[in-house]
C-alpha positions in Angstrom: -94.5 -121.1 0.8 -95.8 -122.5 -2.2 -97.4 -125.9 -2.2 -95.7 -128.7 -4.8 -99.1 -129.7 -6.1 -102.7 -129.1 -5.0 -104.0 -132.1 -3.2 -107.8 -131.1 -3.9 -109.1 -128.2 -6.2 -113.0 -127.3 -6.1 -114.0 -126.8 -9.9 -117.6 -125.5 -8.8 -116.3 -122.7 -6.9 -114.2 -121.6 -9.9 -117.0 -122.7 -12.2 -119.5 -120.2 -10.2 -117.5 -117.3 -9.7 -116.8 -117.5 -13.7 -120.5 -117.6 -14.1 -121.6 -115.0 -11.9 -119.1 -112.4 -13.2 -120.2 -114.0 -16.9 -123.7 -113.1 -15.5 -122.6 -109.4 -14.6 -120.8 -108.6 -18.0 -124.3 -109.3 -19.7 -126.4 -107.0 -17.4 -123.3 -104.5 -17.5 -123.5 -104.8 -21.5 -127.5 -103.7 -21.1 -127.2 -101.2 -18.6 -124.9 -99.2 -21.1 -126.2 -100.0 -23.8 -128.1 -96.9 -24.6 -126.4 -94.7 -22.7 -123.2 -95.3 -24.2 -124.9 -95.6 -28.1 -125.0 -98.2 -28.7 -123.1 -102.5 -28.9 -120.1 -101.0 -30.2 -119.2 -98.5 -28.0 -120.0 -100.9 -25.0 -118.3 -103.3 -26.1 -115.1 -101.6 -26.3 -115.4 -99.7 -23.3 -116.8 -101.5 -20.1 -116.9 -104.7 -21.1 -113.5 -105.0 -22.5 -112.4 -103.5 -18.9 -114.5 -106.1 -17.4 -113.3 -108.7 -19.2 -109.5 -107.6 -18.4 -110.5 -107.4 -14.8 -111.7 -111.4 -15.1 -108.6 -112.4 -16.6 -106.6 -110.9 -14.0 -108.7 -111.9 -11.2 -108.4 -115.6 -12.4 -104.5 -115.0 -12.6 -104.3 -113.6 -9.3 -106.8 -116.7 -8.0 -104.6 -119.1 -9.2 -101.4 -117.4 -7.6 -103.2 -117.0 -4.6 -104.1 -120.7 -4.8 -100.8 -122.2 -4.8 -99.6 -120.0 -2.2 -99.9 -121.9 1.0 -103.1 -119.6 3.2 -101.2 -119.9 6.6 -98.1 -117.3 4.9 -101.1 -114.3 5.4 -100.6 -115.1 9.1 -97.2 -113.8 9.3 -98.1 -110.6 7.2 -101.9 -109.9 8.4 -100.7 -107.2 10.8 -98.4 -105.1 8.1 -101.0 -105.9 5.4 -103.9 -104.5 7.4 -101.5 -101.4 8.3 -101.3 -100.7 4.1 -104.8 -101.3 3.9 -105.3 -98.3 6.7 -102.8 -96.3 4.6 -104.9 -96.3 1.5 -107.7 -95.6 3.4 -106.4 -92.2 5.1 -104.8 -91.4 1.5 -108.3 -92.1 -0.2 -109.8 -89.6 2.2 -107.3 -86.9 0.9 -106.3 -87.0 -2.4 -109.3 -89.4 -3.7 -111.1 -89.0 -6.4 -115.2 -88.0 -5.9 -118.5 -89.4 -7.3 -122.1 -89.1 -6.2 -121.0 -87.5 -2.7 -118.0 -90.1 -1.9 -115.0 -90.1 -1.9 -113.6 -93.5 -2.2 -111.7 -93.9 -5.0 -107.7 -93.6 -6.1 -106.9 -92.7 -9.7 -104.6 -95.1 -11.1 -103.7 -95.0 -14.9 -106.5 -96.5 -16.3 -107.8 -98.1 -13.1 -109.9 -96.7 -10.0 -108.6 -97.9 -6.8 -111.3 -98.4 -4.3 -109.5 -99.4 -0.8 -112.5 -100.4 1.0 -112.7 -103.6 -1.5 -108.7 -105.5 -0.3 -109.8 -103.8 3.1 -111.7 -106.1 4.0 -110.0 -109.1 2.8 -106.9 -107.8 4.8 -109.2 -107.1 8.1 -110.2 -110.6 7.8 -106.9 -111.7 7.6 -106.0 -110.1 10.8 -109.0 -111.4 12.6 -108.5 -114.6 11.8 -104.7 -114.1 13.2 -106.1 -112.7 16.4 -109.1 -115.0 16.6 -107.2 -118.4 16.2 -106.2 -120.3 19.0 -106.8 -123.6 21.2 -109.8 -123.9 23.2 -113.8 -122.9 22.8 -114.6 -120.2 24.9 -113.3 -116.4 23.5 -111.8 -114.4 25.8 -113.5 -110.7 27.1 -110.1 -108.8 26.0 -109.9 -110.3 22.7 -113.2 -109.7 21.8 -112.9 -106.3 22.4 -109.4 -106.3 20.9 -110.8 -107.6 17.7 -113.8 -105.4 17.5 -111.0 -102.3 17.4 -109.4 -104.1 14.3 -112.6 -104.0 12.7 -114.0 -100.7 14.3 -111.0 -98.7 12.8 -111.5 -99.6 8.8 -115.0 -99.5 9.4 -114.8 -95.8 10.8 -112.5 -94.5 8.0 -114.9 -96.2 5.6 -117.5 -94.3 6.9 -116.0 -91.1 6.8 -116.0 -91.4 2.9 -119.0 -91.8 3.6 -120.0 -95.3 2.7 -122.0 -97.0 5.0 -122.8 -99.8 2.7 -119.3 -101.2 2.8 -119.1 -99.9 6.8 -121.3 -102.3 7.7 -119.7 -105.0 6.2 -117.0 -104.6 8.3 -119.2 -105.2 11.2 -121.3 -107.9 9.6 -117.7 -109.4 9.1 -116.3 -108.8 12.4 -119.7 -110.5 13.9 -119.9 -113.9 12.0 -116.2 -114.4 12.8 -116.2 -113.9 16.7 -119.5 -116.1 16.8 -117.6 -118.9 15.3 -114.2 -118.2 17.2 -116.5 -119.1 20.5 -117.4 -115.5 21.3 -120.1 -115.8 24.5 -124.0 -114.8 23.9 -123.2 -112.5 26.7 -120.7 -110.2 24.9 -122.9 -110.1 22.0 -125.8 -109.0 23.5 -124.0 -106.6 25.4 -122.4 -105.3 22.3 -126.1 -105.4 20.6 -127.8 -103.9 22.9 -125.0 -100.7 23.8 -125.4 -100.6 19.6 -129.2 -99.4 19.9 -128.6 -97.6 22.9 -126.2 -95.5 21.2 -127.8 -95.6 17.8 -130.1 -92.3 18.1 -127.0 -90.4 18.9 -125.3 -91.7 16.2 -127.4 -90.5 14.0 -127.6 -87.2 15.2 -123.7 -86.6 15.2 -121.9 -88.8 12.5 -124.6 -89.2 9.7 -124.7 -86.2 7.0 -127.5 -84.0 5.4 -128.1 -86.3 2.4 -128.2 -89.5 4.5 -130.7 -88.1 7.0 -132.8 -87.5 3.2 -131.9 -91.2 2.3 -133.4 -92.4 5.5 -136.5 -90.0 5.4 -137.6 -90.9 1.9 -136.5 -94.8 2.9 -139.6 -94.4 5.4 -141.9 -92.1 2.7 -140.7 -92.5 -0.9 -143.0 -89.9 -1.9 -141.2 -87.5 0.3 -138.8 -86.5 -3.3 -139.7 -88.0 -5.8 -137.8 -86.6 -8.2 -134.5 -85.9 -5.8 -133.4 -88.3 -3.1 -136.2 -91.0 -3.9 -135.7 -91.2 -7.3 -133.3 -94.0 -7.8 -135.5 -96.3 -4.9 -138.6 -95.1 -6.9 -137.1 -96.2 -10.5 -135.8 -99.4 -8.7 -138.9 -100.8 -7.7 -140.3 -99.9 -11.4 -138.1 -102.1 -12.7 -138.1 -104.6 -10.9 -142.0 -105.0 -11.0 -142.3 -104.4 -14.2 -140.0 -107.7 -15.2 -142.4 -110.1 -14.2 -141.9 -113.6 -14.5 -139.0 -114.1 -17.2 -138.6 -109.6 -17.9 -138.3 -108.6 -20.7 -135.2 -109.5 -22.6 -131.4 -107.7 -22.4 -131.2 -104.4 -23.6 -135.3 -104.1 -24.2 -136.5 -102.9 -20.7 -138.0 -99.5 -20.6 -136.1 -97.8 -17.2 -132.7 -99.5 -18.4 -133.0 -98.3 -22.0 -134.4 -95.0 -21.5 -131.8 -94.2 -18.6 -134.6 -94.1 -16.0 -131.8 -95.8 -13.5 -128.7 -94.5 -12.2 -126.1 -95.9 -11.4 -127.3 -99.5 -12.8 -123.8 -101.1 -13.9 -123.1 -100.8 -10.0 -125.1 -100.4 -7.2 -128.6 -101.0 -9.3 -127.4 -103.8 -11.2 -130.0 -105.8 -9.1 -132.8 -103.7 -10.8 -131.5 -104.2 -14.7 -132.0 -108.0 -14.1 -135.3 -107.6 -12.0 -136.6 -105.9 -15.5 -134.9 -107.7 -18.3 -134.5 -111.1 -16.6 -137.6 -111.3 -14.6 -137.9 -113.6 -11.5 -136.6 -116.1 -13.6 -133.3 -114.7 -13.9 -133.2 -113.7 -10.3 -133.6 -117.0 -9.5 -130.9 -118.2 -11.2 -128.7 -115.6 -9.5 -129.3 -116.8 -6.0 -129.3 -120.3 -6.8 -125.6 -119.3 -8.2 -124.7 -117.3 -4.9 -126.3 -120.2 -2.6 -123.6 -122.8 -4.5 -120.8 -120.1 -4.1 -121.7 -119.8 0.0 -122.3 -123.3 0.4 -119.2 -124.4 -1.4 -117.2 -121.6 0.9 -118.5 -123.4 4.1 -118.0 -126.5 3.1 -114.3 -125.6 3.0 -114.5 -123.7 6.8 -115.1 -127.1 7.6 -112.6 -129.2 6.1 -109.9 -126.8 7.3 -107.0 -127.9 8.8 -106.6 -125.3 11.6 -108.8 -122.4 13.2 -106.9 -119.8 10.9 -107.9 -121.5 7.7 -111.7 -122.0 9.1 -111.9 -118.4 10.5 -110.8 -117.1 7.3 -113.0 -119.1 5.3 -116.0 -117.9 7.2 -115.0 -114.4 7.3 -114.9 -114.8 3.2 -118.4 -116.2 3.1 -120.1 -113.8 5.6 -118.3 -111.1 3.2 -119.9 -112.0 0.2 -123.5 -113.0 2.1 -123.5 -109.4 3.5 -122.7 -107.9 0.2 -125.3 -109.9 -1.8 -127.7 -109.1 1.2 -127.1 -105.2 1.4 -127.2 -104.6 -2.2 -129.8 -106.9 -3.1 -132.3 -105.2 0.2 -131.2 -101.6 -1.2 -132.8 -102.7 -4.9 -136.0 -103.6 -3.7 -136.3 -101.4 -1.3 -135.6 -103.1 2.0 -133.3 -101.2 3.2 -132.4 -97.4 2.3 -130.4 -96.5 -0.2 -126.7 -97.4 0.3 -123.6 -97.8 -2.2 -122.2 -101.7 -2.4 -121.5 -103.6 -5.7 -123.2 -107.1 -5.9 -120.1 -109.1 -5.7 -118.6 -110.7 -9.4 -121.7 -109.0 -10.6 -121.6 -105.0 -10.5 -118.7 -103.2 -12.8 -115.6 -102.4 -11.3 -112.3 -103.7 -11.0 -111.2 -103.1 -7.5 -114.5 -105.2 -6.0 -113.7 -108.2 -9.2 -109.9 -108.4 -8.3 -111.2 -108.7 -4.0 -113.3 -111.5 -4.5 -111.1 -113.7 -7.1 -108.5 -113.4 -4.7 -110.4 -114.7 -1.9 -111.3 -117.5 -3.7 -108.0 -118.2 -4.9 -107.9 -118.0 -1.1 -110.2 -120.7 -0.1 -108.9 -122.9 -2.5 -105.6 -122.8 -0.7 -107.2 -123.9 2.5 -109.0 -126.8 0.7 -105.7 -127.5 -0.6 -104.6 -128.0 2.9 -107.7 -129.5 4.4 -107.6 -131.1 7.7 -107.1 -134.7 7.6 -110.0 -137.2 7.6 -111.6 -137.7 11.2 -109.8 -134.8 12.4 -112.9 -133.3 15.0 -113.9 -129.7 13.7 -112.6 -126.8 16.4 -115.7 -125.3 16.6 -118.7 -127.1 17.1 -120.7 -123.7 15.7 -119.8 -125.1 12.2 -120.7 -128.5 12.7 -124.0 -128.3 10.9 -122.1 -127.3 7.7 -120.0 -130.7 7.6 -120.9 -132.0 3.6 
């Protein structure tokens, strides 16, 4: 169902999103500067992929735009099923980096599941989690914890806990605003930290038990396991108020940092952009998340508004994960800083959602409408 003509468009969430993945092709340009050889070869190699990846996410946006939201709630359930598919395939034939397996080599593109995954899991909560009334039911809660249990395991299993808890973070912020009770939650919470020690005896592996050690004592390794967390925080305190330009700062340059076109991306602008440049970054992000909210609130129905929230909470976790792991808050865990880190698969997720919550803008409710749930009435702009 496509819409005739688009009653309402938000420039500043386009405008953002083309900002913050502007902002990521310059720290992605420094990052590989050196290691690559220099502006020549990086321009022709990761940028131009990022670039390619921008134009295609801003095509699929604007499809996604058009096409009316509610259509994803007639194919949530077999979508989600695919997204389970690629997951179990990932898990066997997938390509391996840095200990994970969570990739599918494409020609000239790396799938990475877990990225649409989540989209489509939202999907299918929102399809579950809409419905008349306030108050959400015992066996739906629990229904749609399994939905978001199951992707979250497989993820897991990869292993990336990063992305894992996403999933939850996901699940969480979408059952609180569907009208889940205080009582569930802190049931749920509290069996959570029963069961937490066990947890980590049985599912977590050799290397993350290290991660978690030298979270605690940096100095445990510091040239093995605490290396990248010990190179992070370099960075980032050595950038100071306004850092120290692109492509000068010492740890970028001199390939001190690993991994910083991705998961330490964080760190290359701590050191060559300074708090002034982070600054700018979450000032960007808050404008993104408020501008998502403001359209959970101004949709018509509780599909559009649980799918709207499900998007922002996405992005907020994301943001929040990656951002903690770079300075050191929280141990060391794979996630791309959304429209910032390289990679197609994680570019492609996040334009599509926005083309996503443009459609439900698109389709607001109408004016005076009361909002379904009154969880999101402090949001109304």
């Amino acid at each position: 169902m496509v819409a005739r003509g688009l009653r309402v468009f938000d420039p500043w969430l386009v405008t953002v999103s083309v900002l913050l993945t502007g902002f990521g092709i310059a720290l992605i340009y420094s990052g590989s500067y050196s290691r690559l050889g220099g502006a020549g070869a990086v321009l022709r190699g990761p940028i131009v992929k990022q670039v390619v990846f921008l134009a295609l996410g801003l095509a699929l946006m604007t499809v996604f735009a058009r096409l009316d939201y509610r259509v994803w709630s007639t194919v949530a359930l077999p979508a989600y099923g695919v997204a389970l598919l690629l997951l179990v395939i990932v898990m066997v034939i997938g390509s391996s980096e840095y200990g994970s397996r969570r990739w599918i080599a494409l020609p000239g593109f790396q799938l990475q599941p877990s990225e649409p995954a989540k989209l489509l899991t939202i999907l299918l909560l929102a399809k579950l989690l809409a419905r008349n009334g306030t108050a959400l039911p015992g066996r739906l809660f629990l229904l749609s914890l399994g939905v978001a249990a199951v992707p979250a395991l497989l993820v897991f299993k990869q292993p990336d806990l990063g992305t894992a808890i996403v999933f939850v973070t996901v699940w969480l912020g979408m059952v609180y605003i569907a009208g889940a009770s205080f009582k569930h939650l802190g049931l749920l919470v509290g069996a959570g930290l029963v069961a937490l020690p066990f947890l980590m005896l049985v599912a977590v592996r050799g290397y993350q038990k290290d991660r978690l050690a030298v979270f605690f004592n940096p100095d445990r390794d510091p040239l093995g396991t605490g290396f990248n967390i010990n190179q992070a925080a370099i960075s980032i305190g050595s950038g100071g108020w306004f850092g120290k330009g692109l492509t000068n700062g010492s740890q970028t340059q001199l390939d001190f940092l690993r991994t910083q076109t991705t998961d330490y991306i964080f760190s290359v602008l701590g050191e060559e952009l300074g708090f002034a440049g982070a600054m700018v970054l979450f000032f960007l992000f808050l404008l993104l998340l408020t501008r998502g909210l403001r359209i959970a609130v101004k949709a018509q129905d509780d599909f559009g508004r649980l799918v709207a929230t499900g998007i922002v909470v996405m992005v907020l976790s994301q943001v929040f994960i990656n951002i903690g792991v770079n300075v050191r808050l929280f141990p060391v865990t794979g996630i791309p800083l959304p429209f910032i880190s390289q990679g197609g698969s994680s570019l492609l997720t996040m334009f599509m959602a926005i083309g996503i919550l443009q459609s439900i803008l698109a389709r607001r409710r109408l004016p005076g409408r009361p909002i379904q749930s009154d969880r999101l009435e402090w949001a109304r702009s």
